[in-house]
C-alpha positions as a Markdown table, in Angstrom:
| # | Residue | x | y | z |
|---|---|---|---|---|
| 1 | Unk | -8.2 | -10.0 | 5.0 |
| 2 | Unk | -10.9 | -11.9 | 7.5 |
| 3 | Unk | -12.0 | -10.5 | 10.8 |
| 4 | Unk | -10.6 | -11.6 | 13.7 |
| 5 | Unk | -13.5 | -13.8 | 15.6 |
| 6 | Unk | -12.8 | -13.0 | 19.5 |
| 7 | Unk | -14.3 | -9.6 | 19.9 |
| 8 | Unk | -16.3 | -7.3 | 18.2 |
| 9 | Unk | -14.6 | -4.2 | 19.0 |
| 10 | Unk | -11.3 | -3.1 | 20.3 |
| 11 | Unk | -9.4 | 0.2 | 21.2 |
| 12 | Unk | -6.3 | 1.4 | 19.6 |
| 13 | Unk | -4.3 | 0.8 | 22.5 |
| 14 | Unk | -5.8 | -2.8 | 22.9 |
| 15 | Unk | -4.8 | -3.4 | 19.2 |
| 16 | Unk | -1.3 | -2.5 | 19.6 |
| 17 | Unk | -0.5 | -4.4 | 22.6 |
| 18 | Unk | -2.0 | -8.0 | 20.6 |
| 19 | Unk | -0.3 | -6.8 | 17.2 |
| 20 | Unk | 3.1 | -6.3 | 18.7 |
| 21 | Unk | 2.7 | -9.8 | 20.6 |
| 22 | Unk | 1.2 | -11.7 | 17.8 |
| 23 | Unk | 2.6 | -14.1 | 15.2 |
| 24 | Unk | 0.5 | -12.6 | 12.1 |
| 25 | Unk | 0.2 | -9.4 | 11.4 |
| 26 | Unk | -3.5 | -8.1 | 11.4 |
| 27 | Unk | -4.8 | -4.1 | 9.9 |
| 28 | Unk | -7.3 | -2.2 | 12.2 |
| 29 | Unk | -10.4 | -0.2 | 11.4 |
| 30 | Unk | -12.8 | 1.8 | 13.6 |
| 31 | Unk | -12.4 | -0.9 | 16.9 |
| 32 | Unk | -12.4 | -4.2 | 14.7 |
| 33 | Unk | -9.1 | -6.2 | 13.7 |
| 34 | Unk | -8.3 | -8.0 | 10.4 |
| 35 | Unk | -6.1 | -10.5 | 9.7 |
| 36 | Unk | -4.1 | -10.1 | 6.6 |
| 37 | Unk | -3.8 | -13.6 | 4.3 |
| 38 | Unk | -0.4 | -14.7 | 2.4 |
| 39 | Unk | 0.0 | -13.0 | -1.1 |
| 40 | Unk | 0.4 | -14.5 | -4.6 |
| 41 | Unk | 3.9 | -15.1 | -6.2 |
| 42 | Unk | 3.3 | -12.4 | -8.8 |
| 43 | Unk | 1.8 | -9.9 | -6.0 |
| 44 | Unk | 5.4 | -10.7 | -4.1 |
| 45 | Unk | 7.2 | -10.4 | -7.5 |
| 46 | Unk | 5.8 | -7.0 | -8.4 |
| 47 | Unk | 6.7 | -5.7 | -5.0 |
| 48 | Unk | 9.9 | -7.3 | -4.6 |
| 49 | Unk | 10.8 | -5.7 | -8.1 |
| 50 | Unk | 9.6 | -1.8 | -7.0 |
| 51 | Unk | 11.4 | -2.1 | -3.8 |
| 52 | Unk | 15.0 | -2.8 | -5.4 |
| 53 | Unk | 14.4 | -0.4 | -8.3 |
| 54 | Unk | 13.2 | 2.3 | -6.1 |
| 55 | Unk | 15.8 | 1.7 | -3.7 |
| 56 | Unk | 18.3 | 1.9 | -6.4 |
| 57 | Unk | 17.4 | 5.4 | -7.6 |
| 58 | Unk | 16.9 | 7.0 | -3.8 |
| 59 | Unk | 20.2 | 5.7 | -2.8 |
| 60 | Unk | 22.0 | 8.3 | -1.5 |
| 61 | Unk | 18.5 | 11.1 | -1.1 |
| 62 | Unk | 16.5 | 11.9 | 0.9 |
| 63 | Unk | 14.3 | 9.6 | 0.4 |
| 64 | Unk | 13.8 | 5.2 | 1.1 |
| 65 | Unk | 11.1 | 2.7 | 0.6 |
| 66 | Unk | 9.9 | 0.7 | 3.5 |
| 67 | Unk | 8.3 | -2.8 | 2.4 |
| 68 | Unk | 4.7 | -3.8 | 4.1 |
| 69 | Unk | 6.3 | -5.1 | 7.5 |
| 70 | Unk | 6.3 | -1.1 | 8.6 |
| 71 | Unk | 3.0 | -0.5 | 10.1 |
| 72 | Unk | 1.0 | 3.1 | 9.3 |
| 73 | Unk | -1.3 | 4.8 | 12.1 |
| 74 | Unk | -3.9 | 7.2 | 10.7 |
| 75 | Unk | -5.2 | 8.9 | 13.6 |
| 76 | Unk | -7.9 | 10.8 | 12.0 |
| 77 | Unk | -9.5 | 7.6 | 10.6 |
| 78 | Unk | -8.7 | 5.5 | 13.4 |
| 79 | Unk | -6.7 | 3.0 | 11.4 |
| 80 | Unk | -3.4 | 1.3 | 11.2 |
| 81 | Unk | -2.7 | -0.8 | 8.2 |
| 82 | Unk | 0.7 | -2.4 | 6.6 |
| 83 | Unk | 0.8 | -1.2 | 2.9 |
| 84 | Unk | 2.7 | -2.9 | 0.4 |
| 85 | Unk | 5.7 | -0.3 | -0.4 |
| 86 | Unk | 6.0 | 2.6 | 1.7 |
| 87 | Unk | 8.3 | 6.1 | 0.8 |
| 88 | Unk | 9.6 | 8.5 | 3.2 |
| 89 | Unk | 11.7 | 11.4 | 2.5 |
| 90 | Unk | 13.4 | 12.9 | 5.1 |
| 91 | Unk | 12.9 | 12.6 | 8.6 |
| 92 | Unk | 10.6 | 9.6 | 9.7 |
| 93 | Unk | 8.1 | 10.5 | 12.3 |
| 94 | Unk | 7.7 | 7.2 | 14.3 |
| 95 | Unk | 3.9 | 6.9 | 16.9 |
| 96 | Unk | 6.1 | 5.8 | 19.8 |
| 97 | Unk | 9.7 | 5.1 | 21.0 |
| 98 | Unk | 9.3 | 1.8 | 19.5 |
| 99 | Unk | 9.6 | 2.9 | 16.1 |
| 100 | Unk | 7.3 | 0.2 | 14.5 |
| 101 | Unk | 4.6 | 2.2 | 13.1 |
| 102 | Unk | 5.4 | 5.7 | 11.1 |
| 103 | Unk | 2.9 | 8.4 | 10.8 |
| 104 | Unk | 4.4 | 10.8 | 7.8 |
| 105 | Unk | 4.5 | 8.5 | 4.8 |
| 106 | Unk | 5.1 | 10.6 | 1.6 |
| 107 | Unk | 4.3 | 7.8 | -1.0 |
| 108 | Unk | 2.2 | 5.0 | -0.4 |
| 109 | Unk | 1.7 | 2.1 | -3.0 |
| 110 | Unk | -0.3 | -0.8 | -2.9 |
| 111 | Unk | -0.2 | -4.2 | -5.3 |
| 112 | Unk | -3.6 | -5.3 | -6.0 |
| 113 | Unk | -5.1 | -8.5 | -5.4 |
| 114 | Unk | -8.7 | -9.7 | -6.2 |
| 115 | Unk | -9.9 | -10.0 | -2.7 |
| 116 | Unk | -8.6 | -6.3 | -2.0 |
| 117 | Unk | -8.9 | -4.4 | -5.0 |
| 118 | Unk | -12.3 | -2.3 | -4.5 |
| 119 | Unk | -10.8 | -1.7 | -0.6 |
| 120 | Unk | -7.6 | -0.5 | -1.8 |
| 121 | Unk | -9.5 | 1.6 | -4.5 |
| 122 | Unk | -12.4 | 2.7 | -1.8 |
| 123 | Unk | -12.1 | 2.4 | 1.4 |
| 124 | Unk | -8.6 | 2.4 | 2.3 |
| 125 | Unk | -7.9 | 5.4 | 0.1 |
| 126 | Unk | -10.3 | 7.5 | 1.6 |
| 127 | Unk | -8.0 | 7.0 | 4.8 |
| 128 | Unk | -5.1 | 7.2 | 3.5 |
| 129 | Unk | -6.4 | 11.0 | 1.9 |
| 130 | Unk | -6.2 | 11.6 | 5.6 |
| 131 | Unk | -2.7 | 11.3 | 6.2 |
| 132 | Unk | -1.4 | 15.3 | 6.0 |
| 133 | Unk | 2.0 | 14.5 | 4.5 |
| 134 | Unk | 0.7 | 12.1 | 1.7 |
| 135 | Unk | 1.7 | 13.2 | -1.4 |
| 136 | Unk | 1.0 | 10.1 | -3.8 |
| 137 | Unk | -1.0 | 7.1 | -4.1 |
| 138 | Unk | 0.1 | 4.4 | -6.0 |
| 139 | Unk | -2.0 | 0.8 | -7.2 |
| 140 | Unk | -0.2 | -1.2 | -9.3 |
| 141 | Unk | -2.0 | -4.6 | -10.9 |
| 142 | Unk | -0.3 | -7.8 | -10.4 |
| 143 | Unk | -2.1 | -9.5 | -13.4 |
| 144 | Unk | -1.9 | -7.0 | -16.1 |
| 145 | Unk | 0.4 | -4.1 | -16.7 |
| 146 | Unk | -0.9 | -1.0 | -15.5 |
| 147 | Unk | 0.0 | 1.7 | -12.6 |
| 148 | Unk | -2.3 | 4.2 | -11.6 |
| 149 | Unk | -1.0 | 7.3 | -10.1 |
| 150 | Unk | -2.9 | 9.8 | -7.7 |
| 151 | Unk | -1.1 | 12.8 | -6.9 |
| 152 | Unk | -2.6 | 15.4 | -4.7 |
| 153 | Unk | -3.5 | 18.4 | -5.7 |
| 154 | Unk | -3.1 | 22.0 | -3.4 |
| 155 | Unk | -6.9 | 22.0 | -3.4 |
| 156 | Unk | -6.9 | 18.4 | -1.7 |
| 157 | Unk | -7.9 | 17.0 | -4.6 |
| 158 | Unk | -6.2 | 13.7 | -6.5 |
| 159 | Unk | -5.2 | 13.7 | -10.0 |
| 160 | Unk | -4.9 | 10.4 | -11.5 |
| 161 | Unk | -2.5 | 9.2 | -14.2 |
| 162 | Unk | -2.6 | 5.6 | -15.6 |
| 163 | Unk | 0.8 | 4.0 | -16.7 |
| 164 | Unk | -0.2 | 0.9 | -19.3 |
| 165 | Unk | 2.3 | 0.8 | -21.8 |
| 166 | Unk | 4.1 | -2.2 | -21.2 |
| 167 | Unk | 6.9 | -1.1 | -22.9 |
| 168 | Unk | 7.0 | 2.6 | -21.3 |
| 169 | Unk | 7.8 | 4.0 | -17.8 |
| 170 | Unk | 6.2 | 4.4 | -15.0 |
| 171 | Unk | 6.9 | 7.9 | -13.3 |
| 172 | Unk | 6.6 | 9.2 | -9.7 |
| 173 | Unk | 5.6 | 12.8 | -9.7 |
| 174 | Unk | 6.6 | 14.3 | -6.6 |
| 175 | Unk | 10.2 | 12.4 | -6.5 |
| 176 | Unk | 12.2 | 11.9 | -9.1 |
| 177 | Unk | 12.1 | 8.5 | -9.9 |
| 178 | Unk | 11.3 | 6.8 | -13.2 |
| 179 | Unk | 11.2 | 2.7 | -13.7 |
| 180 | Unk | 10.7 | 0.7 | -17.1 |
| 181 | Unk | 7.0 | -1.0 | -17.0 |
| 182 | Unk | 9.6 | -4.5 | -17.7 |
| 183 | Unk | 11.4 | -4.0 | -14.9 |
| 184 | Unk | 8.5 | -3.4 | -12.7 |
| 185 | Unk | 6.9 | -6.6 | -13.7 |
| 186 | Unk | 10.2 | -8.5 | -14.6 |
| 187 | Unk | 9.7 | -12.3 | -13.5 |
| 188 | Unk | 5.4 | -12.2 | -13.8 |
| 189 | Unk | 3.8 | -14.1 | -15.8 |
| 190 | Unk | 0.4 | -12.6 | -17.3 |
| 191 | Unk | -3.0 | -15.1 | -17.2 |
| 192 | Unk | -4.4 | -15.3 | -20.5 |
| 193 | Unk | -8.1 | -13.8 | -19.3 |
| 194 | Unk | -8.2 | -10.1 | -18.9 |
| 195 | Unk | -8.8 | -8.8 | -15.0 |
| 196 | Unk | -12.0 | -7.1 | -16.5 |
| 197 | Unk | -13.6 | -11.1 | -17.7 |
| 198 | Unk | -12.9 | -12.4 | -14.7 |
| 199 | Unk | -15.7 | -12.3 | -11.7 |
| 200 | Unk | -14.8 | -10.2 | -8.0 |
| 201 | Unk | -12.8 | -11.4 | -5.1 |
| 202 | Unk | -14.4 | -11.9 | -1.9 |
| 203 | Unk | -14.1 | -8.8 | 0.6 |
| 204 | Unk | -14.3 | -9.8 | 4.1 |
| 205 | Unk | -12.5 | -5.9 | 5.1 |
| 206 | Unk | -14.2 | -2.8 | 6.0 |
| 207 | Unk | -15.4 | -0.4 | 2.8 |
């Protein structure tokens, strides 16, 4: 994601009114705007995959994914972003009558890409560790195959469980919802370099 270059700082209210207006959608943190770049085929692949295999097991419960064109507020960190795969179970509670951003996600997951990884592992989790109803955070590598798991604890804290066996199952722990590793990445291709040999993406987002 890049900054947006017309003004320095905006309010909530005056991001809302240009994001529900504009062609490309943009993520807001403390007054400043960012636009959000065009993903990889293997970061859409992954995604694609977890929507229709999570969607297959909550048919018919009380739960369903919403892909990243749902919009989240997080009040107390003053932010609104579009994560990747979104889970809900049971009633969604929308910010307005427009029903275009939801405020009680219970599952969040995010695909990693180089450019975001250390937000989506810093900075964006310590807002979404705001959100009251979160129950799970999910980052799942595009490159390699490994899902991470945070579940939250009753003392606030967040238990992490990595899934790397590419022959296993990946597990949500507060739904029940298991998916084979092969199906998650089923159509990716792996790069011959591990993620670890390879230098950092740039990071023009808020930490």
């Amino acid at each position: 994601m890049t900054a947006v270059p017309k003004k320095q700082f905006y309010s909530e209210a005056e991001y809302l009114e240009l994001e529900r207006a504009a062609e490309f959608r943009s993520e807001y943190y403390d007054g400043e705007i960012f636009a959000m770049a065009g993903a990889k085929f293997a970061h859409n692949c992954v995604k694609d995959n977890l929507v229709i295999e999570l969607g297959r097991r909550f048919k018919g419960g009380r739960c369903r994914t919403l892909s990243s064109d749902m919009r989240v507020n997080i009040p107390r960190a003053k932010a609104f972003t579009y994560p990747d795969i979104l889970i809900v179970c049971g009633e969604p509670i929308f910010l307005d009558d427009k029903q275009d951003t939801l405020l009680n996600p219970t599952v969040i997951i995010e695909v990693l890409s180089p450019s975001t990884e250390n937000f989506n592992r810093r900075g964006k989790f310590r807002r979404y560790q705001k959100i009251a109803t979160l129950q799970e955070y999910i980052l799942v590598a595009q490159d390699e195959p490994l899902c991470e798991r945070f579940v939250r604890g009753e003392d606030d804290s967040w238990i992490l469980t990595t899934f790397d066996d590419p022959t296993g199952q990946f597990a949500l722990a507060t739904i029940s919802a298991r998916i084979p590793m092969a199906d998650i990445y089923r159509g990716v291709e792996f790069p011959p370099d591990p993620p670890s040999s390879r230098p950092p993406g740039r990071r023009d987002i808020p930490r």
